[in-house]
MDAnalysis code that builds the backbone (N, CA, C; Angstrom):
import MDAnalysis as mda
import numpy as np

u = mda.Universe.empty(357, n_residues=119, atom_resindex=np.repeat(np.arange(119), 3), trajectory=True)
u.add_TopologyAttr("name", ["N", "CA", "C"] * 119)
u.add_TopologyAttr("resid", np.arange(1, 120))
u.add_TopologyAttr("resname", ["UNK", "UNK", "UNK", "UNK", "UNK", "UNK", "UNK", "UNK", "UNK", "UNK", "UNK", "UNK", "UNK", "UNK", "UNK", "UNK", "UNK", "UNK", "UNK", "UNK", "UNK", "UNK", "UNK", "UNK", "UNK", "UNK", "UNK", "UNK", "UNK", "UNK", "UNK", "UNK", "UNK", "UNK", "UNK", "UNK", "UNK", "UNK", "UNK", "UNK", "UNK", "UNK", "UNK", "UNK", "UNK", "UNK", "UNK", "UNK", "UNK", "UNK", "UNK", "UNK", "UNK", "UNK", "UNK", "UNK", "UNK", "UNK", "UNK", "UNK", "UNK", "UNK", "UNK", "UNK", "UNK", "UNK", "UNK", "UNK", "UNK", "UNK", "UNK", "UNK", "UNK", "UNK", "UNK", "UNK", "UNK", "UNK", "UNK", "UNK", "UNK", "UNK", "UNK", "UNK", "UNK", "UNK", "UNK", "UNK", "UNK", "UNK", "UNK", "UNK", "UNK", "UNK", "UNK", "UNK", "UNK", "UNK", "UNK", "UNK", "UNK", "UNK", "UNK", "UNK", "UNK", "UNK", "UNK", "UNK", "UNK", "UNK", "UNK", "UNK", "UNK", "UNK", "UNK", "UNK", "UNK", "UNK", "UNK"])
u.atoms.positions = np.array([
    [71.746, 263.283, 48.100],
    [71.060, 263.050, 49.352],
    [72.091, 262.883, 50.453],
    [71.930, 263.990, 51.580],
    [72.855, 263.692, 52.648],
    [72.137, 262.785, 53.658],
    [72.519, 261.828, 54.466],
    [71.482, 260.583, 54.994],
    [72.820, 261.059, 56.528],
    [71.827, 260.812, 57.353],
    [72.195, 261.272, 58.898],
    [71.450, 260.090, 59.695],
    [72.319, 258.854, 59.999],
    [72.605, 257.509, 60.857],
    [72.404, 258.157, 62.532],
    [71.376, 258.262, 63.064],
    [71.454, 258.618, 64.713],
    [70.374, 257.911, 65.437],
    [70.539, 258.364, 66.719],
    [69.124, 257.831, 67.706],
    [69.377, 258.623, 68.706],
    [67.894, 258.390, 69.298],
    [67.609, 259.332, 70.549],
    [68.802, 259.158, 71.774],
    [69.213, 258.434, 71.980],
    [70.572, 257.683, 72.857],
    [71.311, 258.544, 72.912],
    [71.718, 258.742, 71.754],
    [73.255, 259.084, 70.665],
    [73.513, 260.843, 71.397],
    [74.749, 261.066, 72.272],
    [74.426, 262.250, 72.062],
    [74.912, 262.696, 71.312],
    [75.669, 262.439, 71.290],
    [76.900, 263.383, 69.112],
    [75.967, 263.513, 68.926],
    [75.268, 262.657, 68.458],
    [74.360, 262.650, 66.990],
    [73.096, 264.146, 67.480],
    [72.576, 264.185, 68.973],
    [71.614, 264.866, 69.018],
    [72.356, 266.157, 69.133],
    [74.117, 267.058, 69.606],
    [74.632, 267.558, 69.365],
    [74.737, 267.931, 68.469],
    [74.613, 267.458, 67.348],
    [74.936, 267.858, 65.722],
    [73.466, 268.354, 65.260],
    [72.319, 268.254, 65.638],
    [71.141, 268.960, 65.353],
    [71.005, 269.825, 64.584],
    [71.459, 270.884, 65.442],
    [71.691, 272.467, 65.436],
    [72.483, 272.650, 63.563],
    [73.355, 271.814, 63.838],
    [74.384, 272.513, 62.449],
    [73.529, 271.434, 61.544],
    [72.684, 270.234, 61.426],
    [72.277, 270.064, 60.530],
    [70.939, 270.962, 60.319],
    [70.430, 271.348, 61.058],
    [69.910, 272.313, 60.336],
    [69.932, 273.397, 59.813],
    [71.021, 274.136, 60.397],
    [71.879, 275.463, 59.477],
    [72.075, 274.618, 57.919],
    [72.924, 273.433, 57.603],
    [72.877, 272.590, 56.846],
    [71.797, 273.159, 55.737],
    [70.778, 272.527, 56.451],
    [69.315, 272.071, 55.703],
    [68.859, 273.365, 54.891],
    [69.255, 274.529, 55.793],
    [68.524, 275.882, 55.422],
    [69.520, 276.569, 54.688],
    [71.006, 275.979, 54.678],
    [71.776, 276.486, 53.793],
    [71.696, 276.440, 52.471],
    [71.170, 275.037, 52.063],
    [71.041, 274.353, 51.132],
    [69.729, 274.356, 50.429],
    [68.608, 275.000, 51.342],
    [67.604, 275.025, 50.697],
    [67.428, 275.509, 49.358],
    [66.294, 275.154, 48.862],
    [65.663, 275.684, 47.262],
    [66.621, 274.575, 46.204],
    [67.729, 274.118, 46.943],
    [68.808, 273.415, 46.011],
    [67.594, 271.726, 46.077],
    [68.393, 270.565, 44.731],
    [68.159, 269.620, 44.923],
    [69.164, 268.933, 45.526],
    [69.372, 269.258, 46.790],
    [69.687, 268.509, 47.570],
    [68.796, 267.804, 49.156],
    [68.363, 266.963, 49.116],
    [67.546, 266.145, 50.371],
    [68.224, 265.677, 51.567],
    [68.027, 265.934, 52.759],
    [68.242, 265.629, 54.204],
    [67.617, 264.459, 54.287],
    [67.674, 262.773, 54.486],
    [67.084, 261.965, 54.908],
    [68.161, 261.605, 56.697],
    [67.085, 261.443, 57.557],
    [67.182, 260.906, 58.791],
    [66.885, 259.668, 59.109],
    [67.988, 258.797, 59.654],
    [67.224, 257.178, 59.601],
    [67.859, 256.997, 61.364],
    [67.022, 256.899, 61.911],
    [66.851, 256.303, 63.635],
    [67.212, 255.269, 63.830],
    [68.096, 254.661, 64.791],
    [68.735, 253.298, 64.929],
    [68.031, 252.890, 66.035],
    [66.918, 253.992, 67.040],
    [66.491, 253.265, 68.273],
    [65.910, 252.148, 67.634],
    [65.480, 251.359, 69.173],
    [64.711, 250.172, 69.266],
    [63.368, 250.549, 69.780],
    [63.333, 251.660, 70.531],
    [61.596, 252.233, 71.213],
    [61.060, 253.046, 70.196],
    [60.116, 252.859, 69.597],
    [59.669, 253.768, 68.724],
    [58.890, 255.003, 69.253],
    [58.518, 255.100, 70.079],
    [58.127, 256.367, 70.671],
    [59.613, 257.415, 71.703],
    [60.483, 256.601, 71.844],
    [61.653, 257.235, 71.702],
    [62.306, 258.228, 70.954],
    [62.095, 257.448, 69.393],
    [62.485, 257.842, 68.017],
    [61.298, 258.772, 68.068],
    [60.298, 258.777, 67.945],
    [59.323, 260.172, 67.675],
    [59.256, 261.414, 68.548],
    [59.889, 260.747, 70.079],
    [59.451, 262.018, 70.741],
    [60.729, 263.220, 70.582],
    [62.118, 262.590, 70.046],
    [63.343, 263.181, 69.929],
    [63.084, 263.270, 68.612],
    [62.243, 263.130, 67.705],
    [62.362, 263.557, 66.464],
    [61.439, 264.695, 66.417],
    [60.511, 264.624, 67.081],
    [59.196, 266.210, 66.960],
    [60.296, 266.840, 67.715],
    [61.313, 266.885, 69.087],
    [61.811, 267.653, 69.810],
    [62.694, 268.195, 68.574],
    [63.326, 267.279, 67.522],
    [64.212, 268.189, 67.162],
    [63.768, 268.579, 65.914],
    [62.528, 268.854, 65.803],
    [61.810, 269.534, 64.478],
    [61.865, 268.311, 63.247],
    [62.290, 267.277, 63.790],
    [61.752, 266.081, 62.219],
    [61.413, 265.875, 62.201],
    [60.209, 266.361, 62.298],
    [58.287, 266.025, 62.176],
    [58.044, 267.003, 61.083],
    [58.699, 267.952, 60.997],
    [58.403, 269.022, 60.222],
    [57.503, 268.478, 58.483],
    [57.485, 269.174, 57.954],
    [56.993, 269.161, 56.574],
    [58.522, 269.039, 55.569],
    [58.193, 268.265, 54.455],
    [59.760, 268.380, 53.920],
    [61.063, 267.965, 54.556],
    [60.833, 267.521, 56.062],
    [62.055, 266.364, 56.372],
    [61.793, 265.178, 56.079],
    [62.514, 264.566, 55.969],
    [61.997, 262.759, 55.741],
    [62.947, 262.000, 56.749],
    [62.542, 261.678, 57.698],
    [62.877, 260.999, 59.199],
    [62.246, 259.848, 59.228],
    [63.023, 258.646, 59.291],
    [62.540, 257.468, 59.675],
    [63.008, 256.858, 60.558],
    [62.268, 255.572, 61.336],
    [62.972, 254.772, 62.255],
    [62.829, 253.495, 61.516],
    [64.386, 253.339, 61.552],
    [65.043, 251.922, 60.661],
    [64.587, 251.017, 61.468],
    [63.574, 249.884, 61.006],
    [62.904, 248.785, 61.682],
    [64.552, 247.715, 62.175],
    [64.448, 246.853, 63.111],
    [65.625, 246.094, 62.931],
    [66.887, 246.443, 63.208],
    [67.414, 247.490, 63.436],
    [68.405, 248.137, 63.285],
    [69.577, 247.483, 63.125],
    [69.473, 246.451, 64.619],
    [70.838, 245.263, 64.636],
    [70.687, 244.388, 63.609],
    [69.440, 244.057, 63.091],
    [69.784, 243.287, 61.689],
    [69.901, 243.727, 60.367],
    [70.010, 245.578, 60.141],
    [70.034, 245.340, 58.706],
    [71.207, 245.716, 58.116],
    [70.283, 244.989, 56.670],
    [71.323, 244.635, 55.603],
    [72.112, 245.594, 55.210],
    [71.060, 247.028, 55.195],
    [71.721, 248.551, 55.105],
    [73.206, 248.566, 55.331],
    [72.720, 248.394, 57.037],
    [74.000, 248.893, 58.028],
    [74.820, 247.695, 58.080],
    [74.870, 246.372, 57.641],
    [75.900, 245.842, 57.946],
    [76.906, 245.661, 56.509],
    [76.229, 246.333, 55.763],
    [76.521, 246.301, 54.208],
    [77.665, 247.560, 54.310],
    [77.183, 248.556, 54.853],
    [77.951, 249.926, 54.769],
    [78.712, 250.002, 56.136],
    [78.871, 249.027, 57.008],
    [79.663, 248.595, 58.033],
    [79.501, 249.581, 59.473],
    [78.224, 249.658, 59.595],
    [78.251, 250.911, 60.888],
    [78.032, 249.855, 61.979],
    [79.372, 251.018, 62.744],
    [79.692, 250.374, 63.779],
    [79.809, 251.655, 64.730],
    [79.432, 252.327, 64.485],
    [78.991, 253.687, 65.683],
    [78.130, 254.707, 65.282],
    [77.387, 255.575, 65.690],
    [76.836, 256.561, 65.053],
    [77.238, 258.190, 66.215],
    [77.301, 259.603, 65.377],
    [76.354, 259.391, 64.336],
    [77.335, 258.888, 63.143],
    [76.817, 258.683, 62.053],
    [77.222, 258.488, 60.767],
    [76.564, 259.125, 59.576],
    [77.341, 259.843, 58.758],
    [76.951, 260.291, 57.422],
    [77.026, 259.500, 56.458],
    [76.226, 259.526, 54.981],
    [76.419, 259.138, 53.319],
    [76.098, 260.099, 53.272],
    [76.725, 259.986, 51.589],
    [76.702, 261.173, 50.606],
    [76.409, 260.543, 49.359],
    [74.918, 260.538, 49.051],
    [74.484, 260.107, 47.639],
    [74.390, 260.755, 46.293],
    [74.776, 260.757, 45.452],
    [74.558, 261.236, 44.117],
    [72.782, 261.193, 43.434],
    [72.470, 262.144, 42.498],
    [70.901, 261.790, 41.833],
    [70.959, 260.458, 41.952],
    [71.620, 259.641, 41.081],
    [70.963, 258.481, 40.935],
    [71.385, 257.570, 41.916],
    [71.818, 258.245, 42.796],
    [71.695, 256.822, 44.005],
    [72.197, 255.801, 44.386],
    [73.880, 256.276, 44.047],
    [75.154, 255.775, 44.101],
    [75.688, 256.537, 45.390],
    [76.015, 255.729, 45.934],
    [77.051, 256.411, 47.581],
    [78.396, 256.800, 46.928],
    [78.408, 257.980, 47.147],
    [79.802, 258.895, 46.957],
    [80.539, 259.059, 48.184],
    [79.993, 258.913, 49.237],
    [80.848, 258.999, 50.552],
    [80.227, 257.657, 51.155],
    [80.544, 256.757, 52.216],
    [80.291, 256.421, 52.899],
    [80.622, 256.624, 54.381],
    [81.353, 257.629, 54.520],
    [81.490, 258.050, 55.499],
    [81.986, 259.816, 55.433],
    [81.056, 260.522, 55.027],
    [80.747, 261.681, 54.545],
    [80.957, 262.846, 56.098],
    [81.386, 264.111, 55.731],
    [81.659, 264.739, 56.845],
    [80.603, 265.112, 57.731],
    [80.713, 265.137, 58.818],
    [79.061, 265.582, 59.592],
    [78.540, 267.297, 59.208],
    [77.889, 267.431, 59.701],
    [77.535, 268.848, 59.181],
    [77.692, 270.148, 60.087],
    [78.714, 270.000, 60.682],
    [79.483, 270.901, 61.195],
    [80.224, 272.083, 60.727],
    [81.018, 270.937, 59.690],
    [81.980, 271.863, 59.425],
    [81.783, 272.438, 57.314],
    [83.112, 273.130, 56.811],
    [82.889, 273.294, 55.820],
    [83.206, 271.984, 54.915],
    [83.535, 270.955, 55.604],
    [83.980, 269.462, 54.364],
    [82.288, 269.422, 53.618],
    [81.247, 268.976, 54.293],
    [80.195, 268.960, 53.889],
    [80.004, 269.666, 53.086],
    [79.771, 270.932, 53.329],
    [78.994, 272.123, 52.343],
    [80.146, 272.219, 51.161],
    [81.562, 272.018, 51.002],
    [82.432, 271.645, 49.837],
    [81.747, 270.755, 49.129],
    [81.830, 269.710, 49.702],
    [81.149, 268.358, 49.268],
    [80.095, 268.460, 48.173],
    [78.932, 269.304, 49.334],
    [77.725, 269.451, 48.634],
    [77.954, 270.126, 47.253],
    [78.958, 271.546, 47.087],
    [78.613, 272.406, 46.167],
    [79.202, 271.286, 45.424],
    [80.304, 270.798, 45.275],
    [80.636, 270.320, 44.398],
    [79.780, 269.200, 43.409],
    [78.868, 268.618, 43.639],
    [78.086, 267.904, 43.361],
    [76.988, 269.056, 42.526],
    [76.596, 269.566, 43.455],
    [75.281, 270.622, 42.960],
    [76.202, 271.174, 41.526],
    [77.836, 271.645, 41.221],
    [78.222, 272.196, 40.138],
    [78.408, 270.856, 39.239],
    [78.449, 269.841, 39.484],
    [78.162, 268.853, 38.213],
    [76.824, 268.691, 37.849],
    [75.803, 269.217, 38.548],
    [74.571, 268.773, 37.662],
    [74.501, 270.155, 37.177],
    [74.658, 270.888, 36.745],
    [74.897, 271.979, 35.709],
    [75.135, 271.666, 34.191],
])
């Protein structure tokens, strides 16, 4: 599971859009999952920049992290800017905690390499 730390604010994060979804469609048919977690505080903020950038869709899973400044998540995995990547394994162990954005080829390395151990 690649997990993508942003908010409507953020512009990196809304900059990087575009290549996470080349990302998404690169990777398709694979078991690999895109989760989106929103750091706003307006929740109609978080929805109207999430339908704008197609994470309303079917098969994304986009949420807005209740709390943001208080959670345990983020102060556990130490975010202190966004955007921010993880890189989870099947069972749901963080292999990156600070995983490459989806720009470039570190990611999609990343990814195959994972996808050739569950073989």
């Amino acid at each position: 599971m690649y997990v993508d730390l942003w908010a409507s604010w953020c512009r990196p994060c809304l900059a990087a859009m575009p290549a996470s979804k080349r990302l998404q469609q690169e990777f398709s048919g694979q078991p690999v999952s895109f989760l989106y977690l929103s750091l706003d505080e307006n929740a109609e903020q978080w929805r109207r920049a999430a339908l704008k950038e197609g994470m309303q869709a079917e098969g994304v899973l986009s949420f807005l992290l209740l709390q943001a400044r208080s959670s345990s998540l983020l102060q556990a995995l130490e975010v202190r800017s966004i955007p921010r990547y993880l890189l989870y394994d099947e069972r749901g162990r963080l292999l990156e905690a600070h995983a490459p954005g989806p720009e470039g080829p570190a990611i999609r390395s990343l990814l195959r390499q994972q996808l050739q151990g569950l073989e």
